[in-house]
C-alpha positions as CSV (number, residue, x, y, z in Angstrom):
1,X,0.0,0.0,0.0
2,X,1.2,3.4,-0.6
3,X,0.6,6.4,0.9
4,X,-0.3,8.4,-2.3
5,X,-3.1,5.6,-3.0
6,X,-3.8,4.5,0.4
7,X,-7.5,5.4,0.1
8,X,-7.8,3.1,-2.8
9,X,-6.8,0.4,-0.1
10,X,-9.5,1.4,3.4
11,X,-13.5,1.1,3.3
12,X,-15.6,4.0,3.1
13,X,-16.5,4.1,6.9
14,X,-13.2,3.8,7.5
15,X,-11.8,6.5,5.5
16,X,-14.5,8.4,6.7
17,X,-13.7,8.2,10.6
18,X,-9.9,8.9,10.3
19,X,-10.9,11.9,8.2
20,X,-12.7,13.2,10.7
21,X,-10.4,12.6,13.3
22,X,-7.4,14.0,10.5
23,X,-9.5,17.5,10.6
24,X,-9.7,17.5,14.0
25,X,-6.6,17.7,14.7
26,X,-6.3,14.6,16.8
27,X,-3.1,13.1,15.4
28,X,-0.5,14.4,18.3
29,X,3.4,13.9,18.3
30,X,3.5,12.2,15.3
31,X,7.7,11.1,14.5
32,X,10.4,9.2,12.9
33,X,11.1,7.0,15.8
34,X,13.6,5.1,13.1
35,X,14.6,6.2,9.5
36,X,11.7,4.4,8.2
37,X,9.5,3.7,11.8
38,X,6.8,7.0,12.2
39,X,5.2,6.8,15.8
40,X,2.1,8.6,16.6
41,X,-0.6,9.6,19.5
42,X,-4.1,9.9,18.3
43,X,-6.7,11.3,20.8
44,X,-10.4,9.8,21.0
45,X,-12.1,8.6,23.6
46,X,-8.5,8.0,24.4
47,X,-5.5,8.2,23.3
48,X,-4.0,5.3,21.1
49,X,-0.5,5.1,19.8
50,X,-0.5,4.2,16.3
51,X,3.3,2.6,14.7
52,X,3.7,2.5,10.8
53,X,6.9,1.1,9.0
54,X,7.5,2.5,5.4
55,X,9.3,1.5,2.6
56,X,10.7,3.6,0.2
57,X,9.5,7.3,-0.4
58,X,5.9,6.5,-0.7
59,X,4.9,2.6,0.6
60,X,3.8,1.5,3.9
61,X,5.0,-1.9,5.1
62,X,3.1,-2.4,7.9
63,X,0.6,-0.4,10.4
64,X,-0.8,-0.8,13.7
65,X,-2.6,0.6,16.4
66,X,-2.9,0.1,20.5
67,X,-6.7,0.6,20.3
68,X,-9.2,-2.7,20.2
69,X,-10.3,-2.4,16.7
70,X,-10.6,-5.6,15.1
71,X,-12.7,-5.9,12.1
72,X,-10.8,-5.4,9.7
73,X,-6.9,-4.6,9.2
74,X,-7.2,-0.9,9.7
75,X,-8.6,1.5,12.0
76,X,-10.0,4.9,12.1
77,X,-6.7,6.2,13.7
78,X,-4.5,4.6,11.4
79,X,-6.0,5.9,8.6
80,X,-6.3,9.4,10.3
81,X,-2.0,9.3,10.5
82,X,-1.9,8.0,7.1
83,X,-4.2,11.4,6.3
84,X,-1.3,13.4,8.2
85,X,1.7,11.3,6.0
86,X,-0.1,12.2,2.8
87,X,-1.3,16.0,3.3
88,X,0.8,17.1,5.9
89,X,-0.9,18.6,9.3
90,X,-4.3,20.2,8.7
91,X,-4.1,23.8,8.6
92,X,-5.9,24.4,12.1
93,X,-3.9,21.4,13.5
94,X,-0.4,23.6,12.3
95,X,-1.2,26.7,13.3
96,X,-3.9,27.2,15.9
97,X,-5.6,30.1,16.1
98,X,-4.7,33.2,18.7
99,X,-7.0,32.8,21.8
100,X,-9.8,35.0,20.4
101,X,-9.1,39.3,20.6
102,X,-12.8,39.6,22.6
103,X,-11.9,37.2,25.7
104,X,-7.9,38.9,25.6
105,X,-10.3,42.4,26.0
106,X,-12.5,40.4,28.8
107,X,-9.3,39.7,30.6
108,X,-7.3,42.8,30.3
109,X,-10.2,44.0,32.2
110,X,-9.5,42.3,34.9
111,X,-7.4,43.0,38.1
112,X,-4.4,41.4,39.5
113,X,-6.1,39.6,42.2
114,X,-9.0,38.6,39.8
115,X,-6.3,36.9,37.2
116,X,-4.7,34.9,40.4
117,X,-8.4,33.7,41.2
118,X,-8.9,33.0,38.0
119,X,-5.7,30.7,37.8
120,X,-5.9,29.3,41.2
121,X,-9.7,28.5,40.0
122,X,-8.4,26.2,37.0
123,X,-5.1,24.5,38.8
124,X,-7.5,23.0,41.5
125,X,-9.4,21.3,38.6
126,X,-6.3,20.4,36.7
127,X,-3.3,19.4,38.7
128,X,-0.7,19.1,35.4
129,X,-1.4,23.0,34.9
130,X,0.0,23.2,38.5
131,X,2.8,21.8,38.6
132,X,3.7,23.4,34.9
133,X,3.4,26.6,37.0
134,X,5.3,25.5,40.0
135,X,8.0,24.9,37.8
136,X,7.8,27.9,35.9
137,X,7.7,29.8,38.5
138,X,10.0,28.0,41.1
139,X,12.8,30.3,42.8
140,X,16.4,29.3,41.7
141,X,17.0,27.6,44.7
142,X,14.1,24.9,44.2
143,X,13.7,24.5,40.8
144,X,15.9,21.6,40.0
145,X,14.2,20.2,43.2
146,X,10.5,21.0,41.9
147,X,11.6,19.4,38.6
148,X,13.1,16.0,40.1
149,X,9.9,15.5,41.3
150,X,7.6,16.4,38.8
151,X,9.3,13.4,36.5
152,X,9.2,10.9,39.3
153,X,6.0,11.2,40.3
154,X,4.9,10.7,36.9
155,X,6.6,7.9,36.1
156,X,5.9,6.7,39.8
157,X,1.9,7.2,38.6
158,X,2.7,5.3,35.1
159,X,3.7,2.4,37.2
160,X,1.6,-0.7,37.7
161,X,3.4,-3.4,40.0
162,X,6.5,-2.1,39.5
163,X,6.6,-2.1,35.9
164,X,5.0,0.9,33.0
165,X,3.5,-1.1,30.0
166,X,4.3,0.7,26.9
167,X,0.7,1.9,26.2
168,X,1.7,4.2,30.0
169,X,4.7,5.4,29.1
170,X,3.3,8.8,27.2
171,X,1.9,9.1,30.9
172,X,5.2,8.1,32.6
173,X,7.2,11.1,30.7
174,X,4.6,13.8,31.2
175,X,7.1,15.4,34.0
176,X,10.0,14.9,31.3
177,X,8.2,17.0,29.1
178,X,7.2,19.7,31.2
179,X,10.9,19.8,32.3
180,X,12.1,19.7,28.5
181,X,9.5,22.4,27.7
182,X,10.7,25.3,30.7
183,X,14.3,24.3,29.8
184,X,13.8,25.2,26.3
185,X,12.3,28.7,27.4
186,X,15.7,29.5,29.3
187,X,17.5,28.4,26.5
188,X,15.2,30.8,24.1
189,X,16.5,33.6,26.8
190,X,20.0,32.8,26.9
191,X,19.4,31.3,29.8
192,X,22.2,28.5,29.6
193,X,23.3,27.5,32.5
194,X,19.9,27.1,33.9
195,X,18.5,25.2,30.7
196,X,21.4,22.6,30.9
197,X,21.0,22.1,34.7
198,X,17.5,21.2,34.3
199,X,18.0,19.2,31.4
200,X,20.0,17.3,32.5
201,X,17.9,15.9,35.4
202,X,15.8,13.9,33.0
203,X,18.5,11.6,32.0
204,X,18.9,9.5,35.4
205,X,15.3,8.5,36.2
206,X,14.6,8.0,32.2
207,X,17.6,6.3,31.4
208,X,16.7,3.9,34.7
209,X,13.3,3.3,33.3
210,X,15.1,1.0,30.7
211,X,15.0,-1.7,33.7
212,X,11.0,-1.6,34.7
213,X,9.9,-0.6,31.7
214,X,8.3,-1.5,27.5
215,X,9.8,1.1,25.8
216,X,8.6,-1.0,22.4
217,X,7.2,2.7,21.0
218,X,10.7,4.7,21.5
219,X,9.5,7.5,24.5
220,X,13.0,6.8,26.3
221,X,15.0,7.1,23.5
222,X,13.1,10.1,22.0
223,X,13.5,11.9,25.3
224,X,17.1,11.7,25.7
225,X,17.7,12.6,22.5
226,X,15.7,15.5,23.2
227,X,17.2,16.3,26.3
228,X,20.8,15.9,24.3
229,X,19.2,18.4,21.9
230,X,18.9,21.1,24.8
231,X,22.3,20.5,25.8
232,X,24.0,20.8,22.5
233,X,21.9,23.8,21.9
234,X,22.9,25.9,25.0
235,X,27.0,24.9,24.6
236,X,26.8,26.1,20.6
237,X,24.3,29.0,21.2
238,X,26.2,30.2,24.7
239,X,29.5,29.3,23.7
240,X,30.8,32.9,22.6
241,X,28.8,34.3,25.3
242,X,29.5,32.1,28.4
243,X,31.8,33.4,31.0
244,X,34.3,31.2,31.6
245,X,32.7,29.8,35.1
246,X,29.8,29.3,33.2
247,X,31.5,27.1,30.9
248,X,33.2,25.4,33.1
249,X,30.1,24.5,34.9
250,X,27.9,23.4,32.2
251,X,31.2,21.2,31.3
252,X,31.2,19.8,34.7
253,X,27.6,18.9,35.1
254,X,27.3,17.2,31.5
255,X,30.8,15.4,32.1
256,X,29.9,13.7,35.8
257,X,26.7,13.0,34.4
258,X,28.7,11.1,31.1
259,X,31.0,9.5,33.6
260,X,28.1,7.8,35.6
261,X,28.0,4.2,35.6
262,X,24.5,3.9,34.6
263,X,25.9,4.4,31.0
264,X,27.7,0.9,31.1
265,X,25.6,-0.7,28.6
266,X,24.5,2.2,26.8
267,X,27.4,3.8,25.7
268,X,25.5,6.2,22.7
269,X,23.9,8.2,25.7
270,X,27.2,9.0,26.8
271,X,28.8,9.6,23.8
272,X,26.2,12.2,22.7
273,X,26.7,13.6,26.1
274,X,30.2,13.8,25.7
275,X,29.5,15.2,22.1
276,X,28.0,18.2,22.9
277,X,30.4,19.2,25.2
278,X,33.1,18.6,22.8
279,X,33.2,22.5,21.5
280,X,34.4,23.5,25.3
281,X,37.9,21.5,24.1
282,X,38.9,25.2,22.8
283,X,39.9,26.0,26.3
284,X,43.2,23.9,27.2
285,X,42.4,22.6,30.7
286,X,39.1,21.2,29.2
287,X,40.6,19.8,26.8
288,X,42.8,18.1,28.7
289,X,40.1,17.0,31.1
290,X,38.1,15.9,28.0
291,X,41.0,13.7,26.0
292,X,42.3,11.9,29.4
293,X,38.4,11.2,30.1
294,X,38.1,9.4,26.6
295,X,41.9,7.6,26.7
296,X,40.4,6.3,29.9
297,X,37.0,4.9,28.1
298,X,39.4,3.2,25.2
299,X,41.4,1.8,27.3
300,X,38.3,0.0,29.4
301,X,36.3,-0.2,26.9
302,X,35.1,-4.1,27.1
303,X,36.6,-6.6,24.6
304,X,33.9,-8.4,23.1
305,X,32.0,-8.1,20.1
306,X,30.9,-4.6,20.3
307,X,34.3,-3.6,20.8
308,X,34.8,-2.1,17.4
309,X,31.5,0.0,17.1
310,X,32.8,1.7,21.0
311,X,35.8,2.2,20.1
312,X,35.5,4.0,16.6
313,X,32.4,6.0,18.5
314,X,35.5,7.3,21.0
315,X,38.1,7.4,18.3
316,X,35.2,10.3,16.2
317,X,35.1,12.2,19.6
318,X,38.9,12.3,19.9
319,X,39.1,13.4,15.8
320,X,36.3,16.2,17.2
321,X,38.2,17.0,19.4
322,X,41.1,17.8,17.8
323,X,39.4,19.7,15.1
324,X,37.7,21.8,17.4
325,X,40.6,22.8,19.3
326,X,42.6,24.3,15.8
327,X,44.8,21.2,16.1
328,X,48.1,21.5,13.5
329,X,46.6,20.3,9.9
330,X,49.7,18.1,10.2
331,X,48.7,16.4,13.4
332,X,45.1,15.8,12.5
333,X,45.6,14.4,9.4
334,X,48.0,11.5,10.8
335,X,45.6,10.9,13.5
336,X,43.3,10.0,10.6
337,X,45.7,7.7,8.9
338,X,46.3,5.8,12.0
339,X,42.6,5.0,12.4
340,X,41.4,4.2,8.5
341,X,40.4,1.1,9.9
342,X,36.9,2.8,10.9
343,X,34.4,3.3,8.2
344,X,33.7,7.0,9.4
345,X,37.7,8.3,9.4
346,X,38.1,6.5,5.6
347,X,35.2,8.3,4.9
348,X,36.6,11.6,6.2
349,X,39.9,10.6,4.7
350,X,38.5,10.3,0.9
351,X,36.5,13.8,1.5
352,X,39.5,15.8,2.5
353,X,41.5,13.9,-0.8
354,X,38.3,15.0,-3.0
355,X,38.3,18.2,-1.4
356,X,42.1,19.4,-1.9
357,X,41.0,17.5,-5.8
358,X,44.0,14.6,-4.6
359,X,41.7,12.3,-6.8
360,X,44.5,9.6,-7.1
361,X,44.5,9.4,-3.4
362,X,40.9,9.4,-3.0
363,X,40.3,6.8,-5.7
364,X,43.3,4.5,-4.1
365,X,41.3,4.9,-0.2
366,X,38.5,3.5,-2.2
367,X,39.8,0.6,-3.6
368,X,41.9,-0.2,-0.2
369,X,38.4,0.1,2.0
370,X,36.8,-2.7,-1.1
371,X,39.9,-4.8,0.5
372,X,39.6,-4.2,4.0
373,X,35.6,-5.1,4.3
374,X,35.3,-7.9,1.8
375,X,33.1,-9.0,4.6
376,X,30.5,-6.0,4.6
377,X,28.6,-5.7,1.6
378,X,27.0,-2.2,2.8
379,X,30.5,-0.7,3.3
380,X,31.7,-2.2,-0.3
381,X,28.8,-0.2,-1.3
382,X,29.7,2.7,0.0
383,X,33.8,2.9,-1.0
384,X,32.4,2.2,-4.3
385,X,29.8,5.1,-4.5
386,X,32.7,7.2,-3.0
387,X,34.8,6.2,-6.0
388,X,32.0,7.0,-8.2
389,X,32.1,10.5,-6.9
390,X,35.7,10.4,-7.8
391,X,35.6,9.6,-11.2
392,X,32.7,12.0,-11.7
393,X,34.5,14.9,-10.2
394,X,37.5,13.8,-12.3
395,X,35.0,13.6,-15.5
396,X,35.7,10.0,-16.4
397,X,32.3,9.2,-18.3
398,X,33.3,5.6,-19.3
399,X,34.6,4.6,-15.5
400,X,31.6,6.3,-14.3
401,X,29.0,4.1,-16.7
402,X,30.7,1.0,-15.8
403,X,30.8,1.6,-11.7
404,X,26.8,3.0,-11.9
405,X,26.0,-0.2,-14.5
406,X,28.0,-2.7,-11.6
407,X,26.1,-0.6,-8.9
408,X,23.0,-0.8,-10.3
409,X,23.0,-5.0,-11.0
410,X,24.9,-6.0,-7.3
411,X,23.1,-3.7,-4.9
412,X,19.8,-2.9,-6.8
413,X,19.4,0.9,-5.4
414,X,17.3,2.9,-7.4
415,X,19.4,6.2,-6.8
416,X,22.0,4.1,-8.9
417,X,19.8,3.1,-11.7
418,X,18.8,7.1,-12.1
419,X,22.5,7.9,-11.5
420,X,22.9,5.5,-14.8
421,X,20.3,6.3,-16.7
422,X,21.7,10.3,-16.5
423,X,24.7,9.4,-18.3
424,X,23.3,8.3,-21.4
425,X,21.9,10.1,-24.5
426,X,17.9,9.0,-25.4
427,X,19.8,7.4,-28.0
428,X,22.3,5.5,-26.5
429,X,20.2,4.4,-23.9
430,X,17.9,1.9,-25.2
431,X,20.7,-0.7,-25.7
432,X,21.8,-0.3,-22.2
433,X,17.8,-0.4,-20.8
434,X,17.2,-3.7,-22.3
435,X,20.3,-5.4,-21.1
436,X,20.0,-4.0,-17.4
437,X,16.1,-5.1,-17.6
438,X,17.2,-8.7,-18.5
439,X,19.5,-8.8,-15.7
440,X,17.5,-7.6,-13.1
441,X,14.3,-9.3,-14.6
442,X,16.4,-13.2,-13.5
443,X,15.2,-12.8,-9.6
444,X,17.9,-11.6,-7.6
445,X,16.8,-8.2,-7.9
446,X,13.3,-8.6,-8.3
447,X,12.7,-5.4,-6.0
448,X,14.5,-3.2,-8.0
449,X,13.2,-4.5,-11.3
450,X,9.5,-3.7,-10.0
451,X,10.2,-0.5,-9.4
452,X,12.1,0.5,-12.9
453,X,8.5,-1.1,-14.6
454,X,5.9,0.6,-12.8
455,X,8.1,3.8,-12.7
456,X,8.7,3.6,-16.2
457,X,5.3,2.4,-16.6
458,X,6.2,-0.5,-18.9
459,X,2.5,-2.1,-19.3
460,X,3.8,-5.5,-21.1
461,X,6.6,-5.7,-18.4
462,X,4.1,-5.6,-15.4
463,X,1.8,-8.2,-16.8
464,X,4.1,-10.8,-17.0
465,X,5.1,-9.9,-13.7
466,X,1.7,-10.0,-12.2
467,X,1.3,-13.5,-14.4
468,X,4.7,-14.9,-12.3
469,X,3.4,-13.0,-8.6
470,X,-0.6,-12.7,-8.7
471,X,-0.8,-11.1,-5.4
472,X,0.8,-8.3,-6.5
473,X,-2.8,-7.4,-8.8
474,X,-4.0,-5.8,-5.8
475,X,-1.0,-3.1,-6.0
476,X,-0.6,-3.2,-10.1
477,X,-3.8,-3.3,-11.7
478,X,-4.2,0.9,-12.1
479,X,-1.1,0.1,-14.9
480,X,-2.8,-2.8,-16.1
481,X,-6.7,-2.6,-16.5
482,X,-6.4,0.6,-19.4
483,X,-5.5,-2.2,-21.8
484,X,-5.9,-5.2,-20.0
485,X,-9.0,-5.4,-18.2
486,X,-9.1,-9.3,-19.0
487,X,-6.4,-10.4,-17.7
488,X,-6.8,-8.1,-14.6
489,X,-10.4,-9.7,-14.1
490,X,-8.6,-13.4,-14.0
491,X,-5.5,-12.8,-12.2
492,X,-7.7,-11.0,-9.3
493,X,-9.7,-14.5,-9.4
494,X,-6.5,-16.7,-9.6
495,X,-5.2,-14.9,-6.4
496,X,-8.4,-14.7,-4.6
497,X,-9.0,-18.6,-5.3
498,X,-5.8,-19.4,-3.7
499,X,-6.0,-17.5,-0.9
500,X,-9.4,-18.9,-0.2
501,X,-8.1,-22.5,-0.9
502,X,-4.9,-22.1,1.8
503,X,-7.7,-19.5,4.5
504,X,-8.1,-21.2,7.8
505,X,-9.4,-18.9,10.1
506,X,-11.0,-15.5,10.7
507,X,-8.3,-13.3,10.1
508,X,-7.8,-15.1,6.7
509,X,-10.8,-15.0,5.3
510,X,-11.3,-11.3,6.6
511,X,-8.0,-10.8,4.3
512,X,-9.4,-12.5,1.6
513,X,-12.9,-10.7,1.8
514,X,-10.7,-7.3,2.1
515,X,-9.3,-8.1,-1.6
516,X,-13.0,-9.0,-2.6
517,X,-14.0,-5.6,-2.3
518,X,-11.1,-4.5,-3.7
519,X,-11.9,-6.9,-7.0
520,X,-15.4,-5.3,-6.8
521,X,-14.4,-2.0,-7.0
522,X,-12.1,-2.7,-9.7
523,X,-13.6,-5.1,-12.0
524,X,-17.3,-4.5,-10.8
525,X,-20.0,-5.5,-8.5
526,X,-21.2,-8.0,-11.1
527,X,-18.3,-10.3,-11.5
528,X,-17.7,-9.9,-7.6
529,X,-20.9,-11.7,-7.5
530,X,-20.3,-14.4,-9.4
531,X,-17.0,-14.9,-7.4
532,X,-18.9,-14.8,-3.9
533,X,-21.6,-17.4,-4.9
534,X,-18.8,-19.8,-6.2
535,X,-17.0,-19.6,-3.1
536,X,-20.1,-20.1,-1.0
537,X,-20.5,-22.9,-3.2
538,X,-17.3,-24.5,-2.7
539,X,-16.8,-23.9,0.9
540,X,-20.3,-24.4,2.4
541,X,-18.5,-26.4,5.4
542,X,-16.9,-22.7,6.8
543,X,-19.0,-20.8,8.5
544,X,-16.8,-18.0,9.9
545,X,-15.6,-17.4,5.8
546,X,-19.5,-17.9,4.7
547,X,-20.4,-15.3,7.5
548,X,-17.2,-12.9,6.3
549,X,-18.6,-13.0,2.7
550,X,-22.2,-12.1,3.6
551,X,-20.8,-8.9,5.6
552,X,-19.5,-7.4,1.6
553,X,-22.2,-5.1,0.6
């Protein structure tokens, strides 16, 4: 299913609901979790947490949602996210509207001690709004105490015999939040200091809720990197306007903090909090403080499997470190030699040869990285991409066709097969099409092969496709039914047939009715018909399918 056509896919009433819902605004905090994982809250009668995987630019993989809907494979509040993936945030939803000019002139009109009643009124019916205020309003001296609290008592609420179930844990970080949010106001007013010391107290009790608690939608990990965020944003945004001692004490806080042993295990919380310290190393001493503090990390880093991945993580701060520091050139650069067995410093090495136009050098890091990680089909990948870059920054057209054509055929990436198809003439071209079609047409790169037909909307191409994988009917018939409304009627019944044949249960046959109504709407009610009575005919014996198919209007 994609998300472009995704309405083609959901029943009416369905469409209908999450439209509603989509207007309304109720799709909250929607993110990418992962690259290619969205999370999202959508508020009904509750709220539900609704999880889609994509796949590509434009397909979804897979979708589901907390809520008890079980009728058929999507809800309401899936399909209002879906609404939110395709158009974007409904206008209202964006950008809400200014509370209204006539209750601003109603209030301005009031005194001092009426606005306190007024707001004293409304926290003794909502208790969130009064801690938010509590915390906004806390003196110096109690706020990192006011906020300490605020998070554990939330997550202390979340908890249900010692443990938060994932569906609590927008609950549980409720107190992280408001903490987050009145720590990103002092940083908006340059209040550093302040914004790091109270971001920083959300990392202890959240990273400790990785031991009591199902953090299968991401909260934890979104909030520390948002917490990280704050951090790294007050040490850039302060860092030419920080007094010394106030340097030196965001630096301290944010180092103990990296140093605790509750970062044993989870060593990327501690290198991103190590990280955004990192542009302090300007001042000597902290530098000092900051390279013996990762010589000690290498040097206990643990020696098992993982080994590797920490210790190029610690050899990228130390190469930070250098640079921002104005380290000799000299100096730098052999540090980077020494360490070309890591992925990201061969990486750095090949952009600094591209970049001084050393395109011998560059081209030769390539080929050596191919050597080193014969093992690592992604990295081979990339060395060779790199070299492609070479060769097209040195204007070699025939090294760059044959790279993009080898590209293309062993790692079946569609950037690569545009990149290919860029350095031919219309001409020239056509030759080269029908050779790489008949490669990628054997099986091995099946994927990629689907995508150049339907992209390239090759109408014969897809047919025999569909012919070889009739399931996929339900995605390709809008390139096939023009010209070949046939053979889209009989492949749709070929599928259907043997889905019905190999159905056992509900779920199944609820599948199998789903591509019914599908069939219906795209080869009409008529021959859907026919196709219902012959399966009530052949199947009187199951009455859970026989009651699915009387449920198609």
């Amino acid at each position: 299913m994609k998300i472009s056509d995704f309405v083609s896919f959901l029943e009416p009433v369905i469409l209908k609901r999450g439209h509603k819902l989509f207007k309304e605004g109720a799709v909250k905090d929607l993110r990418h979790a992962e690259v290619n994982r969205v999370l999202a809250t959508v508020s009904g009668s509750q709220s539900y947490i609704v999880e889609i995987f994509l796949e590509g630019n434009d397909g979804i993989k897979q979708a589901s949602c907390s809520c008890p809907y079980d009728w058929s494979e999507t809800c309401k509040h899936q399909a209002a996210v879906f609404f939110v993936l395709r158009d974007g945030q409904p206008e209202e939803n964006l950008a809400p509207e200014e509370p209204g000019e006539d209750l601003r002139h109603l209030l301005m009109q009031e005194s001092k001690e009426d606005l306190v009643s007024i707001i004293l009124q409304f926290t003794n019916n909502n208790e969130e709004i009064e801690r938010q205020l509590l915390l906004r309003y806390a003196s110096p001296e109690e706020e990192i105490t006011t906020a300490k609290a605020l998070i554990r008592d939330y997550i202390k609420g979340a908890k249900s015999s010692g443990f938060i179930h994932w569906r609590q844990m927008t609950e549980a970080m409720q107190g992280a939040y408001m903490v987050l949010d009145n720590a990103e106001e002092k940083l908006e007013r340059g209040s550093y200091v302040q914004a790091v010391n109270l971001a920083i107290e959300v990392m202890p009790p959240v990273v400790a809720m990785t031991q009591y608690a199902d953090d299968s939608g991401g909260e934890i990990n979104f909030v520390t990197r948002k917490t990280i965020k704050v951090i790294k944003s007050a040490v850039e945004r302060g860092l030419n306007e920080l007094r010394p001692e106030e340097q030196k004490e965001i630096f301290k806080v944010v180092l103990k903090e990296a140093k605790n042993k509750r970062y044993d295990g989870w060593d990327e919380w501690r290198f991103d909090l190590l990280d955004a310290i990192l542009p302090f190393g300007k001042d000597h001493k902290l530098k000092t403080t900051l390279e013996k503090e990762l010589d000690k990390l290498l040097k206990n880093a643990p020696q098992d499997e993982s080994w590797k991945h920490t210790a190029e993580s610690i050899k990228e701060l130390q190469l930070k470190l250098l640079e921002v520091s104005d380290t000799k050139e000299s100096i730098v650069e052999a540090f980077i030699k020494e360490n070309l067995q890591y992925s990201k410093f061969r990486e750095t090495a090949i952009e600094r040869a591209m970049d001084s136009q050393d395109y011998k050098k560059a081209e030769q890091l390539c080929f050596d990285g191919e050597q080193q990680d014969t093992s690592y089909a992604g990295l081979i990948h990339r060395w060779k991409d790199y070299r492609y870059q070479v060769y097209e920054k040195m204007g070699d057209m025939d090294r760059q066709r044959s790279l993009a054509y080898e590209l293309v055929t062993k790692y079946n990436e569609y950037k690569d097969y545009e990149r290919l198809k860029k350095l031919y003439s219309a001409e020239d071209w056509q030759g080269v099409f029908e050779k790489l079609l008949t490669e990628l047409g054997k099986g091995h790169s099946r994927g990629l092969y689907l995508t150049i037909i339907t992209e390239e909307e090759l109408v014969d191409h897809i047919l025999e496709y569909v012919k070889v994988n009739p399931s996929s009917i339900v995605e390709l018939y809008p390139y096939l039914i023009e010209n070949h409304l046939s053979e889209v009627n009989s492949l749709f019944i070929k599928m259907i047939m043997s889905d019905a044949e190999h159905a056992s249960d509900r779920n199944k046959y609820k599948a199998v009715c789903k591509d019914i109504k599908k069939y219906k709407k795209v080869c009409g009610e008529t021959n859907s018909r026919k196709l219902i009575g012959e399966l009530k005919s052949k199947y009187p014996r199951r009455p859970a399918f026989l009651d699915e198919l009387h449920k198609i209007n």
